[in-house]
Backbone as a ProteinNet text record, in pm:
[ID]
protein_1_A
[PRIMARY]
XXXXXXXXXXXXXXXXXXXXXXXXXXXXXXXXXXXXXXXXXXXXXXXXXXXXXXXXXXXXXXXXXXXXXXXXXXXXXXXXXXXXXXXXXXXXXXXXXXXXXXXXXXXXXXXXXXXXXXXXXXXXXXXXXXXXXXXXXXXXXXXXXXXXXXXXXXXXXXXXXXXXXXXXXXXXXXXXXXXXXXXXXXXXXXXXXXXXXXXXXXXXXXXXXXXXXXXXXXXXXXXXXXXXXXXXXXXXXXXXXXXXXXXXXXXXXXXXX
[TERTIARY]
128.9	180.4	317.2	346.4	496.5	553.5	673.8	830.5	867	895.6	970.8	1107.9	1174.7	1314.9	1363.6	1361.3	1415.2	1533.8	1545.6	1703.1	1690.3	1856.9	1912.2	2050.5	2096.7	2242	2309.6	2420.2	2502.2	2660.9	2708.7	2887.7	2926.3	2889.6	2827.9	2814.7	2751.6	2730	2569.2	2502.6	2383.2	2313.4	2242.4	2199.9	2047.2	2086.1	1933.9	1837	1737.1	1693.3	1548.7	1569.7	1478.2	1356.2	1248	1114.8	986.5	992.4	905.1	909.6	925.7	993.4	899.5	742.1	634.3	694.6	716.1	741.1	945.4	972.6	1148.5	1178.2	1109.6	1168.5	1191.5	1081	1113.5	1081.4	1137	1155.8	1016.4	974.6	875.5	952.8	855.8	899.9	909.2	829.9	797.1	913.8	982.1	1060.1	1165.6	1196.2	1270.3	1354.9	1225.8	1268.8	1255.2	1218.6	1233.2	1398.5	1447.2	1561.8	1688.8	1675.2	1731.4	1719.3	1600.6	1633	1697	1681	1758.4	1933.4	1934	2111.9	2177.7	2074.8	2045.7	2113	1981.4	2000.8	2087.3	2192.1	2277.4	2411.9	2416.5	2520.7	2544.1	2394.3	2418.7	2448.3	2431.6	2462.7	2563.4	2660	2776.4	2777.3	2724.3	2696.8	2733	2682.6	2729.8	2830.7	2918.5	3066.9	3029.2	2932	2956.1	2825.4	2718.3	2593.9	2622.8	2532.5	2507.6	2336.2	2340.8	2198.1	2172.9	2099.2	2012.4	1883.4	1826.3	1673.9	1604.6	1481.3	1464.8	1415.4	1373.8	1298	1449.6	1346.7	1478.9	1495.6	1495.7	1531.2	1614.7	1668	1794.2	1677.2	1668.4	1557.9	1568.9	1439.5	1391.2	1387.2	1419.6	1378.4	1284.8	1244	1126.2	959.7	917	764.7	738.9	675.8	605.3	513	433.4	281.3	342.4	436.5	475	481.2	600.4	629.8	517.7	413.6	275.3	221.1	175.6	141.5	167.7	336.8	379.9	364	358.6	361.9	159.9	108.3	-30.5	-55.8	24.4	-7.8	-47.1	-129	-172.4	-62.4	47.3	130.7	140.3	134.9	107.5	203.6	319.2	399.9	483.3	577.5	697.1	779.8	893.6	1067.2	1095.6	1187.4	1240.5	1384.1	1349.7	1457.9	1641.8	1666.9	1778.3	1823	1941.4	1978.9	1974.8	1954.1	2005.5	2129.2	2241.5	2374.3	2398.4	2280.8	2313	2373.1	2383.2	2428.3	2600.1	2670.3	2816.7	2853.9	2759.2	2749.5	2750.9	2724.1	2732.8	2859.6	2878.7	3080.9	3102.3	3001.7	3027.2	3033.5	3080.1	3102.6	2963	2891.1	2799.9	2772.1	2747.8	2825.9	2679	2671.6	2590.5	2632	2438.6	2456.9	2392.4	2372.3	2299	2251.9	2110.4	2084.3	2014.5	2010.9	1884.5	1870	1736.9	1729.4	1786.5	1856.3	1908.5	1911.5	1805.4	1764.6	1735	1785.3	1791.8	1824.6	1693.1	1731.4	1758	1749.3	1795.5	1925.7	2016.8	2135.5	2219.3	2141	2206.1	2232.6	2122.3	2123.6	2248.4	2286.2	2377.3	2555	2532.4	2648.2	2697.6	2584.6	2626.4	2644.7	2706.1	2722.7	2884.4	2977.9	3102.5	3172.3	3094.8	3176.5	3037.3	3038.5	2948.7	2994.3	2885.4	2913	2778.1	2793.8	2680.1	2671.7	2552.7	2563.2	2556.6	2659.7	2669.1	2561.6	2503	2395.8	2242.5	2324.2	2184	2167	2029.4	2062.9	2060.6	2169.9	2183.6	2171.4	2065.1	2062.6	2004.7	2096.6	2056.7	1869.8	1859.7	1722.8	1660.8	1694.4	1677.7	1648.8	1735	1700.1	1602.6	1538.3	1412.7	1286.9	1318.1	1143	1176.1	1296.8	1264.4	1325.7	1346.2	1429.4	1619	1691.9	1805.2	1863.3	2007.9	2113	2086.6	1983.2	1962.9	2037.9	2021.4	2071.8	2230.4	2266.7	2429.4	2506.1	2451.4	2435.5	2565.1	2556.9	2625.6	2772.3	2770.1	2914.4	2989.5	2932.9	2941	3007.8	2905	2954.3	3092.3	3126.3	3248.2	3337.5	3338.2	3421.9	3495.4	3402.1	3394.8	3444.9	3406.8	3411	3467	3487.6	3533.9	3437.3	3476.3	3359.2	3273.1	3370.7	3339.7	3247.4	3240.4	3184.6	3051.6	3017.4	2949.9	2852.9	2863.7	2806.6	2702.5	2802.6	2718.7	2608.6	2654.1	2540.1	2439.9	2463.6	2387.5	2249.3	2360.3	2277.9	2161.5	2281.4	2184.1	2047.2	2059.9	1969.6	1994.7	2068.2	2134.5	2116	2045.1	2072.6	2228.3	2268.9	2400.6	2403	2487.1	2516.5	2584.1	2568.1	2696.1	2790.1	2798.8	2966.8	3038.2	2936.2	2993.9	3024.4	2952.7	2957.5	3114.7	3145	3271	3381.2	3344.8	3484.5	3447.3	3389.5	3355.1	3412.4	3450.2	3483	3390.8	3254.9	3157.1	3156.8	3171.3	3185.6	3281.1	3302	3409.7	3427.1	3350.8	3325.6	3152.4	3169.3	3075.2	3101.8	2985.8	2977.6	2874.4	2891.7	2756	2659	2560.5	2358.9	2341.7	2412.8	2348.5	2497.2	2577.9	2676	2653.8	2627.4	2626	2605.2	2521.8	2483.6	2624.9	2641.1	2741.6	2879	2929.7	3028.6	3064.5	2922.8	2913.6	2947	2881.8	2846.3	2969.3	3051	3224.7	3290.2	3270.4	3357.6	3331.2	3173.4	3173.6	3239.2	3209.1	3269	3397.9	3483.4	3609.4	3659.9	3592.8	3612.5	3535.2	3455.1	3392.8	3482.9	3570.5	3656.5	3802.9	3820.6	3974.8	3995.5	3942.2	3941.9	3899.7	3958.4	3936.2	3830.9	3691.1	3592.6	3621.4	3710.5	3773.7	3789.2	3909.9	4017.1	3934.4	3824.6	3734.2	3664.5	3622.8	3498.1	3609	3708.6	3786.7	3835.5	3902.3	3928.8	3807.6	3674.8	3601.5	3538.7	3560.9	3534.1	3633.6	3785.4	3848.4	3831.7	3777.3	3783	3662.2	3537.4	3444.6	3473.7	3529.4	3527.6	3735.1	3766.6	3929.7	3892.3	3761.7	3753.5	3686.3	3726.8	3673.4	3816.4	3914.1	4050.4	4145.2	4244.5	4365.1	4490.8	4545.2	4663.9	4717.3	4807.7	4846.8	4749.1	4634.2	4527.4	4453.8	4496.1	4480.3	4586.2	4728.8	4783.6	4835.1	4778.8	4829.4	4707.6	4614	4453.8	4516.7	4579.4	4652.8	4744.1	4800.1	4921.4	4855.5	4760.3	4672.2	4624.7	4561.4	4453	4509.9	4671.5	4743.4	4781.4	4787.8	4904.2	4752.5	4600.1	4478	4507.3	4540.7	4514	4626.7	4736.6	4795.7	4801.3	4649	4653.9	4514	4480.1	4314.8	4400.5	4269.6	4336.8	4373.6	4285	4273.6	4416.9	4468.7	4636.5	4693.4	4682.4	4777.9	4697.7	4572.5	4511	4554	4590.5	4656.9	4739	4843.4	4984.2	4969.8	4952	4954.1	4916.9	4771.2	4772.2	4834	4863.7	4963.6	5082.9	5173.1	5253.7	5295.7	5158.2	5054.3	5071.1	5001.3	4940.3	4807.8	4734.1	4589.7	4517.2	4388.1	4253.2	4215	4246.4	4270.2	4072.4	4098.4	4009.5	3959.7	3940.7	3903	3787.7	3790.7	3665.6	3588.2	3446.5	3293.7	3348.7	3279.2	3284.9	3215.2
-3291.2	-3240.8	-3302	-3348	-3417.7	-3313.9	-3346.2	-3249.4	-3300.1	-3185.7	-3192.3	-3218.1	-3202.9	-3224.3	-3291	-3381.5	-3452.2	-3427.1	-3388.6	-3385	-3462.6	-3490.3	-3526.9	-3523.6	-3503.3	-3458.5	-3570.3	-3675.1	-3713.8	-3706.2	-3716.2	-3645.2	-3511.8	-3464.5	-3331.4	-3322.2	-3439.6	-3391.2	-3448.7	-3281.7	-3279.8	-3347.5	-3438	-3504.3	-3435.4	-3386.4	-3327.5	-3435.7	-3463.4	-3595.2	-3452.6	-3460.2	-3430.2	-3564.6	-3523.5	-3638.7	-3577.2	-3579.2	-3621.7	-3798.3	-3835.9	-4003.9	-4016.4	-4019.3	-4062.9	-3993.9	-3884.7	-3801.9	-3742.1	-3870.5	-3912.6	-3749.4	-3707.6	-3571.9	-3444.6	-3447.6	-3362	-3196.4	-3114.9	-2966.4	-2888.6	-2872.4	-2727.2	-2564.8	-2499.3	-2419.6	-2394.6	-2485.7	-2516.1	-2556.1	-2704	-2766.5	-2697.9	-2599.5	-2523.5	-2443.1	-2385	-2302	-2382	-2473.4	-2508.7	-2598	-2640	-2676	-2596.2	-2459.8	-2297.9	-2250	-2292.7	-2226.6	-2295.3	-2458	-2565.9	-2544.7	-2537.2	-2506.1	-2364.5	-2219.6	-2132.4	-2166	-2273.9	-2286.2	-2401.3	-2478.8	-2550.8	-2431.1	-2320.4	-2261.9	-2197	-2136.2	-2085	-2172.9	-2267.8	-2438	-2508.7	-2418	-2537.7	-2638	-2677.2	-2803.4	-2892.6	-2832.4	-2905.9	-2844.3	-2959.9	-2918.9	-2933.4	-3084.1	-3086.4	-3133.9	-3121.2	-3086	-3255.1	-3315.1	-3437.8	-3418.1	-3419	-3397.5	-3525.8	-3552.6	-3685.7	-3704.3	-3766.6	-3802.3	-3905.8	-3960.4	-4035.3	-4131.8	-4249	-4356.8	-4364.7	-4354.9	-4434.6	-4286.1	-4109.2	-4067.7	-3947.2	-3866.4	-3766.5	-3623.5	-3578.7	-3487.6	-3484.5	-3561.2	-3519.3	-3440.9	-3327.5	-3170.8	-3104	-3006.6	-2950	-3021.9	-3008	-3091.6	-3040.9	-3176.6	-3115	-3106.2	-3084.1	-3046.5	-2877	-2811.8	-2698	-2675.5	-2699.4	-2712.3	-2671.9	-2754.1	-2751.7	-2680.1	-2597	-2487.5	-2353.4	-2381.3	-2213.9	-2234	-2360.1	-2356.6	-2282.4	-2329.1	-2302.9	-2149.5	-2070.1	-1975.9	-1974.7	-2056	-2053	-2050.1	-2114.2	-2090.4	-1961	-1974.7	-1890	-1911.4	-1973.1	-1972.6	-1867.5	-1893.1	-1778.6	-1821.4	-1796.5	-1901.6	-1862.5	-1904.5	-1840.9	-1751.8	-1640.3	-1494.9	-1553.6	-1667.8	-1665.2	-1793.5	-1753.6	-1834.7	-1937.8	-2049.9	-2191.7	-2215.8	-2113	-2134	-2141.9	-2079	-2082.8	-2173.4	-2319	-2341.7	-2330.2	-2237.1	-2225.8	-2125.4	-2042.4	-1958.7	-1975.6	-2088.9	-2161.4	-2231.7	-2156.7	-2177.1	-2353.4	-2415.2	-2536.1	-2633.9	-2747.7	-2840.2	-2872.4	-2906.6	-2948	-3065.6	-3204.5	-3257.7	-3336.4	-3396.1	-3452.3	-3586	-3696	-3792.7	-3828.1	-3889.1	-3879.7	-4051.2	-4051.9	-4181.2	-4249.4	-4148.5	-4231.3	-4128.6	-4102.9	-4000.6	-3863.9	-3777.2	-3664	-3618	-3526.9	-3482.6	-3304	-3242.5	-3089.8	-3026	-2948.1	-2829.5	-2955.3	-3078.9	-3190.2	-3171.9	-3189.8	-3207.2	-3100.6	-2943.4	-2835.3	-2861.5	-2897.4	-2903.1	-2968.5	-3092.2	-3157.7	-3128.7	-3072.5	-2991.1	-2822.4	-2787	-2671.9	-2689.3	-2843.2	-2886.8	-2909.2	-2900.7	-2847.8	-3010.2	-3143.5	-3285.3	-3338.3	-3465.8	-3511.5	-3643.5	-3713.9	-3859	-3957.6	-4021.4	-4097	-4252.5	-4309.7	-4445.2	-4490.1	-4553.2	-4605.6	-4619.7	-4677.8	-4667.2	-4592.1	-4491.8	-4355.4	-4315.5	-4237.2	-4199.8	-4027.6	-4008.6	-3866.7	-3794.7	-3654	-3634.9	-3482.6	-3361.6	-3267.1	-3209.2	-3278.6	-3306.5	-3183.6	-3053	-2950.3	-2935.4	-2983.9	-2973.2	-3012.4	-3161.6	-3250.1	-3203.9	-3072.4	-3010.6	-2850.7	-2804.2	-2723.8	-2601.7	-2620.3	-2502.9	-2482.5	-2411.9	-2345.6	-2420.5	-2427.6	-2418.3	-2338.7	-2370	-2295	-2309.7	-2163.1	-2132.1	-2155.3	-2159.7	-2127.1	-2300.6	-2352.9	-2482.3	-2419.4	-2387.3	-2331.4	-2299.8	-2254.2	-2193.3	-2299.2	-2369.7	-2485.5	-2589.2	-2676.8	-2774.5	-2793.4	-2658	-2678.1	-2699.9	-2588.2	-2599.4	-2729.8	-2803.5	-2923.1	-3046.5	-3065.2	-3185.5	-3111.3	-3002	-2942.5	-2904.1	-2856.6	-2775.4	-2861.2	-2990.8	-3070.3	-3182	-3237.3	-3280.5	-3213.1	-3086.5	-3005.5	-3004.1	-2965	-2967.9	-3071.5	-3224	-3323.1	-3345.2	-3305.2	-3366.3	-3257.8	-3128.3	-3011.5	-3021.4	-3089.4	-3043.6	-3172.3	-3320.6	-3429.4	-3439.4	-3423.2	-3417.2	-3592.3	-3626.3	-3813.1	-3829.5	-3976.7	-4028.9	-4082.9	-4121.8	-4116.8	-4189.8	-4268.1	-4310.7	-4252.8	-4274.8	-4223	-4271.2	-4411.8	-4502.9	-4363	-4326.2	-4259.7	-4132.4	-4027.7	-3940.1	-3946	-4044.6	-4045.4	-4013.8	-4115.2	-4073.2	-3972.3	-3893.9	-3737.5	-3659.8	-3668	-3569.9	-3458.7	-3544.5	-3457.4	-3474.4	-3635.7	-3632.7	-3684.2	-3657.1	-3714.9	-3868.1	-3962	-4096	-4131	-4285.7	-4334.4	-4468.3	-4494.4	-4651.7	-4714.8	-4812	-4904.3	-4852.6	-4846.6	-4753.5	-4822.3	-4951.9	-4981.5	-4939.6	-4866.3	-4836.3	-4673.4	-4630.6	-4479.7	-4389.4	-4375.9	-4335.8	-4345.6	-4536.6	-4510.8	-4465.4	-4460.2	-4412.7	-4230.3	-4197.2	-4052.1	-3965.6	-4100.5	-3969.9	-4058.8	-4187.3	-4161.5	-4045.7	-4028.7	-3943.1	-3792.6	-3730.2	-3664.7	-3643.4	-3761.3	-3773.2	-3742	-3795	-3761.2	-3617	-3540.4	-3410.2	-3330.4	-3375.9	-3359.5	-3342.9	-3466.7	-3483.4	-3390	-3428.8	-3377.7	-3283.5	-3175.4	-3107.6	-2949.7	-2871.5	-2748.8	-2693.5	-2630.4	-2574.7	-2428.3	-2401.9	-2225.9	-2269	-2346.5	-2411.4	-2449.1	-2480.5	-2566	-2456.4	-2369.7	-2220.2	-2106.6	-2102	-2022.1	-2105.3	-2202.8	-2308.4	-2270.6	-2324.6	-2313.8	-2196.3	-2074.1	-1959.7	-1939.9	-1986.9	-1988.8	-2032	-2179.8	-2262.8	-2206.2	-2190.3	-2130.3	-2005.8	-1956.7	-1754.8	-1752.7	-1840.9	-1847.5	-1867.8	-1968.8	-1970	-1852.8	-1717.3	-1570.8	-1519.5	-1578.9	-1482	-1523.2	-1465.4	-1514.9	-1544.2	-1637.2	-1730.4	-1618.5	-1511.2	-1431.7	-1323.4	-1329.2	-1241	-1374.6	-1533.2	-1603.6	-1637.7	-1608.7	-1601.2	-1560.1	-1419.8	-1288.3	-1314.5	-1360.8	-1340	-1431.9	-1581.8	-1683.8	-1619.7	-1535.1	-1497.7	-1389.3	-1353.5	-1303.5	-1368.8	-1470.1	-1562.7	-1651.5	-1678.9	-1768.9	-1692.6	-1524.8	-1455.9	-1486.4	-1464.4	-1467.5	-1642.8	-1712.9	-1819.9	-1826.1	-1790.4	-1822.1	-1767.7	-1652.4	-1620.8	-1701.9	-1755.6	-1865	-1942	-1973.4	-2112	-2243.9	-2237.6	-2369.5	-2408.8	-2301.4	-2381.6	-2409.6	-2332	-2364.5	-2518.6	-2519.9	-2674.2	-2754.1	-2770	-2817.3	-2876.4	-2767.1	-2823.5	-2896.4	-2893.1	-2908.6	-3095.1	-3109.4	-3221.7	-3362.5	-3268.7	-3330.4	-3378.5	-3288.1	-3343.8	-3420.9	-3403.1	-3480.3	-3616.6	-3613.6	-3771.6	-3800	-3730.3	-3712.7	-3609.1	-3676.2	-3576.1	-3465.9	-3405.2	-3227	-3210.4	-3075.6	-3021	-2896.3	-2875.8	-2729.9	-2723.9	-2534.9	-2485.2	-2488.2	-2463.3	-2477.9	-2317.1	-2326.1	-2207.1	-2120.2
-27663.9	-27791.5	-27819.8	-27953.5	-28006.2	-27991.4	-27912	-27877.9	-28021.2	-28101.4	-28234.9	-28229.1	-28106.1	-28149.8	-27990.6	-27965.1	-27825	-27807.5	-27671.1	-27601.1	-27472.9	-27488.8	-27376.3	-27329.7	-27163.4	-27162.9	-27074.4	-27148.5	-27098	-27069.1	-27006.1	-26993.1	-27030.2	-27052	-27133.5	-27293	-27308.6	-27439.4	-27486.8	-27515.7	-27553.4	-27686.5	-27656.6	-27804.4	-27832.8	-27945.8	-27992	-28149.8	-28102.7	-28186.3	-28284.3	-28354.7	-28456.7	-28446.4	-28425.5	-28364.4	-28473.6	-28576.9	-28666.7	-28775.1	-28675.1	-28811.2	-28879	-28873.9	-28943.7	-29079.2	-29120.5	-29209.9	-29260.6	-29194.3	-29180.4	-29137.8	-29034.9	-28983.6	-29114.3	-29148	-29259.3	-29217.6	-29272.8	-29187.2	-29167.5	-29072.6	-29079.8	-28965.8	-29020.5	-28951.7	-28773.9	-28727.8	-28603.9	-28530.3	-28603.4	-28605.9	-28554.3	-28663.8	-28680.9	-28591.5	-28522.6	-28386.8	-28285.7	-28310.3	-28147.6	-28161.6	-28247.4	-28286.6	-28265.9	-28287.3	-28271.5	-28134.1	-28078.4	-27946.4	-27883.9	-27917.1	-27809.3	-27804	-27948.9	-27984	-27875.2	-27897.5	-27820.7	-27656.7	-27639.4	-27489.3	-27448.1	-27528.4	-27518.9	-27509.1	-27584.5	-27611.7	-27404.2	-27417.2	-27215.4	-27138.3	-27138	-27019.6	-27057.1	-26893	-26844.2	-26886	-26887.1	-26849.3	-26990.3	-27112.8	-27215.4	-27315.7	-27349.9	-27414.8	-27548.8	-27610.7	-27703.4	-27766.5	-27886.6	-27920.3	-28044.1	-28042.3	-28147.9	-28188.7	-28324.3	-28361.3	-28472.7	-28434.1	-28551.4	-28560.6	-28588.9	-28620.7	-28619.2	-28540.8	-28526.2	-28578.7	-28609.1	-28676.6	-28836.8	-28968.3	-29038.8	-29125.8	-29058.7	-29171.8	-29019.8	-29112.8	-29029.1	-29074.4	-29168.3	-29227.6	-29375.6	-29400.7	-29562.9	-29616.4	-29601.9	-29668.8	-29619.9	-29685.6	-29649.5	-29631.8	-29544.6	-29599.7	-29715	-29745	-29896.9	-29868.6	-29770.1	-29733.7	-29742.1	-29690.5	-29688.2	-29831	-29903	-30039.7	-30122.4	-30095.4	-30167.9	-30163.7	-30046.2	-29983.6	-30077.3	-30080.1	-30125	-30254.2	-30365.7	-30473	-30511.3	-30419.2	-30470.6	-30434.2	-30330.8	-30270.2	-30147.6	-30077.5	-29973.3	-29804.1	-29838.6	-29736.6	-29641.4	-29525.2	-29407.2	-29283.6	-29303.5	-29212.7	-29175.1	-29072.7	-29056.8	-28991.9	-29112.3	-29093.5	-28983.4	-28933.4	-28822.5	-28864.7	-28831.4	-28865.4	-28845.2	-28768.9	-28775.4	-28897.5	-28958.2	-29097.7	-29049.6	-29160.3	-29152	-29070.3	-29139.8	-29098.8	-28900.4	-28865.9	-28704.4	-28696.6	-28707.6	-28590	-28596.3	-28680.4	-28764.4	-28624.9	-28574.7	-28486.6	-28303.9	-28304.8	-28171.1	-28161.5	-28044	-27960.1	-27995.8	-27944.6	-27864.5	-28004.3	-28035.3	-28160.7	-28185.1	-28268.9	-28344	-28416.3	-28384.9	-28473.1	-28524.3	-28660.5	-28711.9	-28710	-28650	-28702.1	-28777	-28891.5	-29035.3	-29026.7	-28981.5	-28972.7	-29072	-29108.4	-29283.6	-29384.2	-29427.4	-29538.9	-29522.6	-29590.6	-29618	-29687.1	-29719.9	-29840.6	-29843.1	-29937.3	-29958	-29842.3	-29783.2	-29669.2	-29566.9	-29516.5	-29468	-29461.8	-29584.5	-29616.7	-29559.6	-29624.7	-29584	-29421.5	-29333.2	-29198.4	-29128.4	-29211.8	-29171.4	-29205.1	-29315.8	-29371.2	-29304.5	-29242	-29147.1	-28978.9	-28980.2	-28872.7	-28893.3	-28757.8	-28754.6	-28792.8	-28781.1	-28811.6	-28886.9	-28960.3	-29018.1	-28986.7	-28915.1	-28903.8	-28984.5	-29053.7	-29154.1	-29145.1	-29164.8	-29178.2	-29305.1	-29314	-29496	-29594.5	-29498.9	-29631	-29623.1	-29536.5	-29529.5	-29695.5	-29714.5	-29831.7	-29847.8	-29915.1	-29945.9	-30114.3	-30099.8	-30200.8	-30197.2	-30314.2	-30305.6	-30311.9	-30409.3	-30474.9	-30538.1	-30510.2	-30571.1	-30726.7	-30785.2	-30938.5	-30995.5	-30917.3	-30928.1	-30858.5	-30815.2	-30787.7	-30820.2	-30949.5	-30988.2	-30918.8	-30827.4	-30702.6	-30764	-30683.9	-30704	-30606.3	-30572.9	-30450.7	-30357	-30259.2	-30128.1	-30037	-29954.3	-29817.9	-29795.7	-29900.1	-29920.9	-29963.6	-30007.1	-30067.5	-30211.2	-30239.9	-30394.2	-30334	-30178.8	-30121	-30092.9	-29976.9	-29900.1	-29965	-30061.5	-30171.2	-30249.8	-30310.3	-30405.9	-30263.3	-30167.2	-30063.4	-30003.5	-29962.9	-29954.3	-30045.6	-30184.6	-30264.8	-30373.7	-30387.7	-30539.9	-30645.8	-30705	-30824.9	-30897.3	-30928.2	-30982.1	-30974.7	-30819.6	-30722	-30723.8	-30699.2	-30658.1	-30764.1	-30876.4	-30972.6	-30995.5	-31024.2	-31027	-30963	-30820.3	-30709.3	-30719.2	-30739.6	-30752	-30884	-31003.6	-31150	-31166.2	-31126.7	-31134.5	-30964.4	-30888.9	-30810.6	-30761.9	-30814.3	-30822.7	-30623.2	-30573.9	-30465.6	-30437.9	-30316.8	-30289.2	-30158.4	-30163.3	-29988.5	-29895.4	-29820.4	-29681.7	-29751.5	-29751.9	-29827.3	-29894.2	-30020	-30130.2	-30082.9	-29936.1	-29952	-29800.4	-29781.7	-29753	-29826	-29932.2	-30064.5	-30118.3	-30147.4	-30215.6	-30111.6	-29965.5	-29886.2	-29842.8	-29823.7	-29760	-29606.9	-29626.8	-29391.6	-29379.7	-29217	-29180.8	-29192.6	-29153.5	-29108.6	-29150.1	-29232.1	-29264.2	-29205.8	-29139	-29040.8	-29065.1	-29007.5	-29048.5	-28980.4	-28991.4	-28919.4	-28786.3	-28781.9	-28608.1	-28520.2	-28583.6	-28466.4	-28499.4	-28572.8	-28611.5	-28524.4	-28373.8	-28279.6	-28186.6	-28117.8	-28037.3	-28101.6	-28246.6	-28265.7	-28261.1	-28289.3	-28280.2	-28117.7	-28025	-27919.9	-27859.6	-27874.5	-27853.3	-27855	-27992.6	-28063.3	-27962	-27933.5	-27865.1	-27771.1	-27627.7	-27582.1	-27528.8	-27595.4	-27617	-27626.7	-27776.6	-27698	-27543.7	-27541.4	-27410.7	-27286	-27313.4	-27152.6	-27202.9	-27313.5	-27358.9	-27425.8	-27446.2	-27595.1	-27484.8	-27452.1	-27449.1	-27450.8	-27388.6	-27441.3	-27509.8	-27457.5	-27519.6	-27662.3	-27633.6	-27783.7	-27901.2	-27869.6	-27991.1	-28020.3	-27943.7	-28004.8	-28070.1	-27996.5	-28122.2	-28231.3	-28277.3	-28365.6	-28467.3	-28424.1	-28502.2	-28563.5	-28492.8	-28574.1	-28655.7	-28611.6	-28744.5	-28865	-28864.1	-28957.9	-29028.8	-28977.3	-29129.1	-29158.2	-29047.4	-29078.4	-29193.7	-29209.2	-29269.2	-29406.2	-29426.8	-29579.5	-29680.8	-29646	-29696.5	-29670.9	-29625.5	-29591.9	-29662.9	-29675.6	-29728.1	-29625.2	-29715	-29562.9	-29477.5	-29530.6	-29496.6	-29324.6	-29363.9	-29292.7	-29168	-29208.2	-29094.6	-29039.6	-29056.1	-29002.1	-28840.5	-28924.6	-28844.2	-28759.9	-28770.7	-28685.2	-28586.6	-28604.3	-28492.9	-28467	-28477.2	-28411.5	-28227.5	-28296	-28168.6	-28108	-28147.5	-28136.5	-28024.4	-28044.9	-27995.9	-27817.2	-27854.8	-27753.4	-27675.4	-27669.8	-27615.1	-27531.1	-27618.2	-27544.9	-27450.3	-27439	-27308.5	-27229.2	-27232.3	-27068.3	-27032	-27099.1	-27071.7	-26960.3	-26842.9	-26774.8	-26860.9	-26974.9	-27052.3	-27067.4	-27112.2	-27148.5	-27031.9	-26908.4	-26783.4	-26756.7	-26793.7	-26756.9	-26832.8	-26964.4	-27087.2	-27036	-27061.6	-27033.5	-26893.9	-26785.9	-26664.5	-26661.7	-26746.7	-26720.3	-26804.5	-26911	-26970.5	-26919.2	-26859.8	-26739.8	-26660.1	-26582	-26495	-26511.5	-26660.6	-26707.6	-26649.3	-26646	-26563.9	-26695.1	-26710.8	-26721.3	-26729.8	-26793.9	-26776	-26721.3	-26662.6	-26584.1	-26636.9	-26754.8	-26837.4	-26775.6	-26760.7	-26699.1	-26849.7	-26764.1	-26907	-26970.7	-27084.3	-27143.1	-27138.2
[MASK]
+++++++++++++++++++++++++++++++++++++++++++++++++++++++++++++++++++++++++++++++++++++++++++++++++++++++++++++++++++++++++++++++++++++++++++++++++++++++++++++++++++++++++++++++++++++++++++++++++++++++++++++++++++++++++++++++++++++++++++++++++++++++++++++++++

């Protein structure tokens, strides 16, 4: 039977490959969970600091199947989503990071946008596509977007359903980094990497509950949340490991999370 979503763990950082290419990895519900539990069972294991997800052959995920699509439009659809939101993986301690190797399209897009970094190959193609089969701003697509690129931004890409490159969705301020498609992989799981060896496993899972859970607060109320947040971290070993190897001039040694 096709493993829908391939993994593998190097330095500690888990690469999870979405393995439908015949169909540029386009979403089912199957997919789905077994995608959710892996994140799941990446979050319990030492062992990994930092999570890279992409897709294999020339697409990242097309959207929904439209064999599904088709399904619910006629009635006949008989599946069952899996109970936890899209947004999971906003919910997992450990970094998340997307690599966007080709097509990216709708609940595709969302997938990659509820990932904590976005790394793209220039000339992947990206596109809401929603408006062009009739559907709304799903799964928090309407929140996300302005957040990101501005109202203005948002709109466009929302109302026209318009294709888009990585190139472009660099300058809109949707990802972090757009590279050329045959380095897009080793620049990503660098980048992992790196936090992997250097980067805190504590420091990065609170950081990041700040950063999506801050955009519902006001400055004042994230403030005061780091002012705790901060007195918590200096009794973590992480900082006595911090500072220490900083010092040092050596490799810091953070325990797993």
């Amino acid at each position: 039977m096709l493993d829908l979503v391939l993994s593998s763990i190097e330095q500690g950082v888990l690469t999870l490959t979405f393995n439908r290419p015949d169909r540029l990895n386009a979403w089912t519900d199957t997919m789905g969970r077994r995608y959710f539990d892996q994140l799941a069972e990446a979050e319990r294991d030492p062992e990994v600091r930092v999570i890279v997800v992409t897709g294999a052959g020339r697409g990242f995920c097309a959207g929904a199947d439209l064999r599904v699509l088709d399904a619910i439009r006629d009635g006949s659809y008989e599946g069952e989503p899996d109970r936890r939101p899209v947004t999971f993986p906003i919910t997992i301690g450990k970094p998340v990071i997307a690599a966007v190797n080709g097509a990216c399209a709708g609940l595709g897009m969302i997938h990659a946008l509820v990932c904590d970094v976005v790394f793209t190959a220039a000339e992947a193609t990206w596109t809401t596509a929603f408006a062009r089969r009739g559907l709304i701003a799903e799964y928090g697509l309407s929140w996300i977007l302005p957040r990101l690129i501005g109202q203005a931004g948002a709109m466009d890409l929302l109302l026209s359903g318009r294709a888009f490159t990585g190139a472009e969705a660099r300058e809109l301020g949707l990802v972090s980094r757009s590279v050329p498609g045959e380095s897009l992989l080793d620049e990503t799981l660098a980048y992992a990497r790196e936090l992997a060896v250097h980067s805190s496993p504590a420091s990065m899972a609170v950081m990041k509950r700040q950063v999506w859970g801050d955009w519902n607060r006001t400055l004042e109320q994230s403030e005061a949340d780091a002012t705790r947040l901060m007195t918590d971290a200096f009794r973590r070993p992480d900082f006595a490991e911090g500072v220490a190897s900083f010092v040092e001039r050596r490799v810091p040694r953070f325990p797993p999370l």
